[in-house]
C-alpha positions, 0 to 999 in steps of 0.5 A: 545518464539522460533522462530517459535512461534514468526513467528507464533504470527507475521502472527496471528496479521497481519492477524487480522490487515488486517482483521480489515482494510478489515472489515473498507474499505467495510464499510466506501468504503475507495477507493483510485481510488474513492477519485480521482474520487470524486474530478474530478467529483463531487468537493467532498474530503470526500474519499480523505479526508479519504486517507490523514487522514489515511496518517497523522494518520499513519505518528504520530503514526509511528513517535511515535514508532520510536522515543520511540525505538519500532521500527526503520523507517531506517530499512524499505524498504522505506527509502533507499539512493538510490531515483529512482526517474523515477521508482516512476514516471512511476510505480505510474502514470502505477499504477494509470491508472491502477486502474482505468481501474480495478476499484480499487487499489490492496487493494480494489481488495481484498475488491471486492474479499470479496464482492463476485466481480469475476472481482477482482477475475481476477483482483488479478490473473493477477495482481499477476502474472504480479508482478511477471514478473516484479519482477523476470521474463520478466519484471524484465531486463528493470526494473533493467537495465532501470528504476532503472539506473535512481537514485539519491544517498542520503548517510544520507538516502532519507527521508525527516527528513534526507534531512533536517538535511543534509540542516543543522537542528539538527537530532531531530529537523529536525525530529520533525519539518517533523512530525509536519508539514506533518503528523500533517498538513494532520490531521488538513486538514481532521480534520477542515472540519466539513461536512468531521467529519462523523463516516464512514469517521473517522472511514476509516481514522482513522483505516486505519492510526492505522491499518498501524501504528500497523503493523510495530509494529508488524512486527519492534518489535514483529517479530524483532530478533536483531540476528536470532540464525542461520545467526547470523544476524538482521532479521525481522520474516516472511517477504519476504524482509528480512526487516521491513514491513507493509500493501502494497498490489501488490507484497503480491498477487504475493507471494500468487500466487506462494504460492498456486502453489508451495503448495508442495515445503516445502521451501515456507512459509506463510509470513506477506504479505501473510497473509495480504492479506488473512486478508484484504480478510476474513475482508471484506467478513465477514462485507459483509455477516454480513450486507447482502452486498455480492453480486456476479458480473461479466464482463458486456462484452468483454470490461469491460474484457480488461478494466480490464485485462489490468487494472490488468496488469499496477497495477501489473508492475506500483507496483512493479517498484515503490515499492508499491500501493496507500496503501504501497506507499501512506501509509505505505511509506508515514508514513516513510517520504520516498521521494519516498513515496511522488513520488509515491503517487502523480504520481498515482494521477496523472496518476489515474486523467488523465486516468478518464479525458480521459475516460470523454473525451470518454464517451462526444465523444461517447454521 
């Protein structure tokens, strides 16, 4: 197979696992922002169940490619030895105000999208473009300069399999041991429930985890070159980072803006997460239409507009400093046993959780 083609084969999968994630999300309502709602609102777990469930499935299956050597978890952009640790606080806890004020996370601003939901439509673009501020623009020297000088250097690597072997655990066993007790213990927390065993919720957990246990497959072993015939380097096809990639959903919607302006400029390319978002996109409208749940929405006033603008803007800057979303983050890098992963993920609970307390506390006030 040539590269092209293999590139080609590697977007065509993504964009058929997205598709299938989107597809699963607008039926079963996996919702990241609504799972912490539950909870601090009505005492239900289901969703959250749903989210660790996904997390649990995604870490067993990921630690079973890499240790059959289908893929390699070190090569990903989460298990980095540089742990910067005020990034993963404050771009989680932004993060996770943020998606609260926008109704939802970047994964389920694409199901919105799908659904017919214009307020995502605003969502996407303003949180796409703020990324990218932050990524390579206005944002960009205070992230670099500021944030990121706040770090801790682990030279065997952040991930908590390495940490435990520098603790003093043989390399296999600290690795077992970690799988093991995290992402088998989140499976068997969701799995011993019985009123949480429901098909819809099975099914949102159960095919999120394989969908992001499938992606870097795709992108670890299928897109993988162990030498691209022109750097004479490693290289992993249609990625942005150069890396091993799987589902993550704030940066990819920056990348599809810039795709769609700089349409003409044949150094820009259609890349995996482009595709996955364009799939999560596709999946979600076509369950919408099938089931006759398309509706179209839109701003109920000026402000719900701001709400969300500013949702957008804190999802966009709150992503790109810590790496990722509730699906890359809490996902897709939990799956690694990334550190940071865990950072985030439980930064944007907390910042979620306090902006809805805050506006139970308003809604009290006003009433």
């Amino acid at each position: 197979m040539d590269i092209a083609s293999q590139s080609t084969t590697v977007l065509w999968l993504v964009f058929a696992i997205s598709f299938w994630f989107g597809a699963i999300a607008q039926k079963t309502r996996f919702c990241t922002m609504g799972a912490v709602s539950d909870i601090l609102t009505m005492g239900d777990w289901s969703r959250m169940r749903m989210w660790l469930l996904a997390i649990g499935v995604a870490i067993l299956g990921s630690a079973a490619l890499h240790a059959a050597g289908l893929i390699d978890l070190d090569k990903s952009i989460y298990r980095t030895p540089n742990f910067t640790w005020l990034s993963y606080i404050v771009g989680g806890f932004l993060f996770g105000i943020g998606m609260v004020l926008a109704s939802g996370c970047g994964s389920k601003t694409l199901i919105r999208i799908g659904g017919g939901n214009l307020k995502a439509l605003v969502v996407f673009v303003v949180l796409g473009l703020v990324a990218y501020m932050t990524m390579r623009g206005l944002f960009a020297a205070f992230r670099v300069n500021v944030l990121e000088k706040a770090a801790i250097d682990f030279p065997g690597g952040q991930d908590i399999p390495a940490l435990l072997t520098a603790a003093g655990l043989e390399t296999k066993t600290a690795f077992q041991l970690a799988v093991l007790v995290i992402g088998g213990g989140l499976t068997a927390f969701c799995l011993v429930n019985r009123e949480f065993r429901t098909f819809d919720n099975l099914l949102g957990g159960l095919g999120t985890g394989l969908a992001v246990v499938a992606a870097w497959y795709v992108s670890g072993n299928i897109g993988y070159l162990a030498e691209h015939p022109d750097t004479l380097e490693e290289a992993f096809l249609a990625t942005s980072s150069g890396r091993m990639e799987a589902l993550t959903f704030v940066a990819p919607q920056a990348y599809s803006l810039e795709l769609l302006m700089l349409w003409s400029d044949a150094s820009r390319k259609l890349t995996f997460g482009i595709a996955s978002v364009l799939g999560v996109i596709a999946g979600s409208c076509a369950w919408a239409v099938a089931t006759g749940n398309f509706r179209w929405e839109g701003f109920a006033g000026p402000e719900d507009t701001a709400s969300h603008l500013l949702g957008a803007a804190l999802m966009g800057f709150g992503g790109v400093v810590a790496m990722g979303c509730t699906v890359g983050q809490g996902i897709s890098g939990f799956s690694t046993l990334a550190l940071g992963s865990i950072v985030t993920f439980l930064a944007i609970v907390a910042g979620a959780g306090a902006m809805l307390k805050f506006q139970y506390w308003r809604l009290m006030r006003e009433t």
